[in-house]
PDB file as gemmi writes it, atoms N, CA and C in Angstrom:
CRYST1    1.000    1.000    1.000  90.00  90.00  90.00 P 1                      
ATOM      1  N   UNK A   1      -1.709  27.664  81.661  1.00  0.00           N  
ATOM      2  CA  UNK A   1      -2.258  28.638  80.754  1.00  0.00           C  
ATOM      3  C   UNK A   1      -2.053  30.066  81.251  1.00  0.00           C  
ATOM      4  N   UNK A   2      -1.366  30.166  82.647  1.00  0.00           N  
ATOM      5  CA  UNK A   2      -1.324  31.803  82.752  1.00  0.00           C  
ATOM      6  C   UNK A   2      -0.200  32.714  82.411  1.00  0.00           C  
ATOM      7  N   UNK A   3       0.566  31.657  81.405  1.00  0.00           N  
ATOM      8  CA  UNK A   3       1.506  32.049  80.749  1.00  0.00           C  
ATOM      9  C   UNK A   3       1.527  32.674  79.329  1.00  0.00           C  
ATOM     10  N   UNK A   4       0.310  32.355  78.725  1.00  0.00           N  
ATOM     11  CA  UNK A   4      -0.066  32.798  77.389  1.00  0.00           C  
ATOM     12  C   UNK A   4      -0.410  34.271  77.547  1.00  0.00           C  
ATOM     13  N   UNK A   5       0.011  35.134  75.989  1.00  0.00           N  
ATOM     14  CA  UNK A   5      -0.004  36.442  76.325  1.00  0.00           C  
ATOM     15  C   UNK A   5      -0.645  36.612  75.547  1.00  0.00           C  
ATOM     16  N   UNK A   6      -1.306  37.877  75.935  1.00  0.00           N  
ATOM     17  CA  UNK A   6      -2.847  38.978  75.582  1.00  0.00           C  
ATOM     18  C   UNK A   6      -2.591  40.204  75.218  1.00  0.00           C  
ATOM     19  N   UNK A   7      -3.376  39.797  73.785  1.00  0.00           N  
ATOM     20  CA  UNK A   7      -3.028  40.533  73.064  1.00  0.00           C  
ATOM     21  C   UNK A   7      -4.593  41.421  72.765  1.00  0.00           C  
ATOM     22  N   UNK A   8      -4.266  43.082  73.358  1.00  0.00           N  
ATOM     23  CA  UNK A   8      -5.207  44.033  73.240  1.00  0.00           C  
ATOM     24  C   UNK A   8      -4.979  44.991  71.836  1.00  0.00           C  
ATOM     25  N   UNK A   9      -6.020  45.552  70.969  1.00  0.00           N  
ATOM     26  CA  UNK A   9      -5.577  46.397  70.084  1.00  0.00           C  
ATOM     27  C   UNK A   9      -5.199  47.798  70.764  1.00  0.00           C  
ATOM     28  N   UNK A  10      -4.525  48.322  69.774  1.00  0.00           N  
ATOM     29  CA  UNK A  10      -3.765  49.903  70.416  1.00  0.00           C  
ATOM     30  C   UNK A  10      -4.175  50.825  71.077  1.00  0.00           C  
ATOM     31  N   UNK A  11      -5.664  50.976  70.504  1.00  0.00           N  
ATOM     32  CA  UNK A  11      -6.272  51.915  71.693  1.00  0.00           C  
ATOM     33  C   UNK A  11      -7.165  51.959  72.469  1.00  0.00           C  
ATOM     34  N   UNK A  12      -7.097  49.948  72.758  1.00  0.00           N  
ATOM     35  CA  UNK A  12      -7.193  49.896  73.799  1.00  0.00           C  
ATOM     36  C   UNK A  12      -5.920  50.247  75.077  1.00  0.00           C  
ATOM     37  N   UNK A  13      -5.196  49.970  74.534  1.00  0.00           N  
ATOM     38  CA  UNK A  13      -4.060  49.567  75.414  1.00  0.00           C  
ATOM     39  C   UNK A  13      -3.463  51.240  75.630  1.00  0.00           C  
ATOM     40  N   UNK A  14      -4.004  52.449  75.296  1.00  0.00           N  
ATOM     41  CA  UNK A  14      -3.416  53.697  75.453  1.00  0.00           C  
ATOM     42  C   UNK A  14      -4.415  53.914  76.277  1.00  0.00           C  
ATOM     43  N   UNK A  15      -5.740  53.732  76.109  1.00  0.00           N  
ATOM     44  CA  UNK A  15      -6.741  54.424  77.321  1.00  0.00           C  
ATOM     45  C   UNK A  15      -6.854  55.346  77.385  1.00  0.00           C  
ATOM     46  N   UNK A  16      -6.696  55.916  76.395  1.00  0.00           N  
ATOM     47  CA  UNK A  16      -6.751  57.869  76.677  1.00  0.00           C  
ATOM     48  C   UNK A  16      -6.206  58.519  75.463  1.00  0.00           C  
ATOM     49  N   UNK A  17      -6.370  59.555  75.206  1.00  0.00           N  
ATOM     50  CA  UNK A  17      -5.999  60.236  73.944  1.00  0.00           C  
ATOM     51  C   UNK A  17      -4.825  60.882  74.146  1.00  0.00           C  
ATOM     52  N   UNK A  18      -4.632  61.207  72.949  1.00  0.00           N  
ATOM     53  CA  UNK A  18      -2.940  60.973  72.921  1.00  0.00           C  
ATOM     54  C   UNK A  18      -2.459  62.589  71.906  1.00  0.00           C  
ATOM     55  N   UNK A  19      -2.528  63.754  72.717  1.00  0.00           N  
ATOM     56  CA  UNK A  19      -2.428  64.928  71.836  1.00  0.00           C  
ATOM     57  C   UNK A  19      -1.083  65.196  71.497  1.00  0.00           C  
ATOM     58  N   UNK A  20      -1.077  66.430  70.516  1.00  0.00           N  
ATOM     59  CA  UNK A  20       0.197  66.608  70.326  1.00  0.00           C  
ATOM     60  C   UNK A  20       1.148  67.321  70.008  1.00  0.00           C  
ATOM     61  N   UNK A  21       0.714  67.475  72.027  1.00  0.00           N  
ATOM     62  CA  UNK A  21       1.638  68.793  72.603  1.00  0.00           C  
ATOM     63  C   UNK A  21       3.198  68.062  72.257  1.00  0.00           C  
ATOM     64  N   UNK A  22       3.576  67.017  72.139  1.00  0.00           N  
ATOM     65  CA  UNK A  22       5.369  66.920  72.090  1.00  0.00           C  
ATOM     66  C   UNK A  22       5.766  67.170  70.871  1.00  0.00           C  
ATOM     67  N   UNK A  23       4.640  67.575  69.894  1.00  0.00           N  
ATOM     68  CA  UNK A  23       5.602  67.988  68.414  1.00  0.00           C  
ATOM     69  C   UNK A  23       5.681  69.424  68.378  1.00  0.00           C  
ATOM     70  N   UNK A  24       4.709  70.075  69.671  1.00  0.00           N  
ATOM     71  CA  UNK A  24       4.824  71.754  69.625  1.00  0.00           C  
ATOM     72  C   UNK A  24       6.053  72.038  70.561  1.00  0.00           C  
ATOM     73  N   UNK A  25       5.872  70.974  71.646  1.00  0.00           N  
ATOM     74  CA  UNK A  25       7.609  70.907  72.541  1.00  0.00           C  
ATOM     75  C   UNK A  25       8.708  70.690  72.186  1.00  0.00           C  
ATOM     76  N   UNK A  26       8.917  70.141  70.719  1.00  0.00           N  
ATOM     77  CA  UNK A  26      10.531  70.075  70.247  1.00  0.00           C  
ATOM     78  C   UNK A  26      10.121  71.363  69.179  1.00  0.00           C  
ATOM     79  N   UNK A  27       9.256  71.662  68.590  1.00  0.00           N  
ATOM     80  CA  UNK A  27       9.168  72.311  67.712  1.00  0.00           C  
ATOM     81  C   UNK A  27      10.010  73.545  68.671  1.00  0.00           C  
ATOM     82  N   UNK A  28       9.362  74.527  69.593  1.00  0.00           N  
ATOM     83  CA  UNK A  28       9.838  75.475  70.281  1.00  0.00           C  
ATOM     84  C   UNK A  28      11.180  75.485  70.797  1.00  0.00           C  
ATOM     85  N   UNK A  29      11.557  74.034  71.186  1.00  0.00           N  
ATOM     86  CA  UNK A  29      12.528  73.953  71.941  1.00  0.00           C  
ATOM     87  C   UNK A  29      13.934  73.889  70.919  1.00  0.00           C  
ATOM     88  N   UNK A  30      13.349  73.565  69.742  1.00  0.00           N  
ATOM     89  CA  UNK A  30      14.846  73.770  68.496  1.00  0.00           C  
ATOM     90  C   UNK A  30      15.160  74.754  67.603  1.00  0.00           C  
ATOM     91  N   UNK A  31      13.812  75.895  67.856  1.00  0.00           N  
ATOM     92  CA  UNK A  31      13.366  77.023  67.573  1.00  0.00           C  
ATOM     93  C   UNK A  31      14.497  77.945  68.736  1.00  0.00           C  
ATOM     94  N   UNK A  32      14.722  77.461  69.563  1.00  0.00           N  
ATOM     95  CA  UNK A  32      15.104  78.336  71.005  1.00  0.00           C  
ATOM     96  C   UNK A  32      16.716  77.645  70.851  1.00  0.00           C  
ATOM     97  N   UNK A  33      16.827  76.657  70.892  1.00  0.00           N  
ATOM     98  CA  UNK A  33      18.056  76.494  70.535  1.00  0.00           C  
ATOM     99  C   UNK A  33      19.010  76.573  69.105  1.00  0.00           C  
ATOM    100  N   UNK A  34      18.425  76.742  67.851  1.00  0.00           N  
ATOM    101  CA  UNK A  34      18.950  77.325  66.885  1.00  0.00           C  
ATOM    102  C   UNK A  34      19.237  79.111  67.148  1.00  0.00           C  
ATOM    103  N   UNK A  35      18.107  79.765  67.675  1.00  0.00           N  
ATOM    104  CA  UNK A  35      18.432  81.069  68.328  1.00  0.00           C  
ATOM    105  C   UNK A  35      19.419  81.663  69.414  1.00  0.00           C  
ATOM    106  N   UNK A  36      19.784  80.393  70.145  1.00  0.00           N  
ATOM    107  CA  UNK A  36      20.659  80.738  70.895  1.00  0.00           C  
ATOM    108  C   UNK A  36      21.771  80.071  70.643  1.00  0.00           C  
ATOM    109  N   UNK A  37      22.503  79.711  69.473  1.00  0.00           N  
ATOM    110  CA  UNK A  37      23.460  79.438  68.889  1.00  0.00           C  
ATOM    111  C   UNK A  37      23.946  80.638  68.026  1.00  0.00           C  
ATOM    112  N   UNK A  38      23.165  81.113  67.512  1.00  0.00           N  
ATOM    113  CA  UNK A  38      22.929  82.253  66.689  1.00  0.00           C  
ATOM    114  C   UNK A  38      23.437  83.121  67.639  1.00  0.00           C  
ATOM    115  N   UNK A  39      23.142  83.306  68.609  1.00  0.00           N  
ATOM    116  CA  UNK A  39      23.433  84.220  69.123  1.00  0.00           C  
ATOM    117  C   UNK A  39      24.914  84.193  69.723  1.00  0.00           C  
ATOM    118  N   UNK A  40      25.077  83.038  70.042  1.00  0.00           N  
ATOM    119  CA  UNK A  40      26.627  82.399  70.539  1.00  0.00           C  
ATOM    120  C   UNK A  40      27.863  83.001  69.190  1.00  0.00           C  
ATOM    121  N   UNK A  41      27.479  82.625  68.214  1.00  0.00           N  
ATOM    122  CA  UNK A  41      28.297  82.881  67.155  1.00  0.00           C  
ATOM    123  C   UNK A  41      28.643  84.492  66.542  1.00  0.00           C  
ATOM    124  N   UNK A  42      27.163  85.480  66.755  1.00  0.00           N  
ATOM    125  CA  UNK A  42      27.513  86.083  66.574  1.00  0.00           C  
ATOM    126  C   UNK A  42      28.380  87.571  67.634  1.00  0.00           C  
ATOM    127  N   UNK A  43      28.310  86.974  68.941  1.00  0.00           N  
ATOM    128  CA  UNK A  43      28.994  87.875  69.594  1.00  0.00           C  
ATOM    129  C   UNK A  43      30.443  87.831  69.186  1.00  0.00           C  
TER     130      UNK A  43                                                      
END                                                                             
């Protein structure tokens, strides 16, 4: 039997909250790279 698998719901299994700084981190970061394309092109 210590082969059978266990099954926890989701937040249990995250343990912690889950914010959401990574949609403000691509947000900026494609913000910064559309700008510096922009800038590539127009020199």
């Amino acid at each position: 039997m210590a082969d059978q698998e266990k099954h926890i719901a989701t937040d249990q299994a995250r343990s912690g909250s889950t914010p959401h700084v990574v949609r403000y981190v691509l947000g900026i970061s494609l913000a910064l790279a559309v700008i510096a394309m922009l800038l590539v092109i127009w020199r």
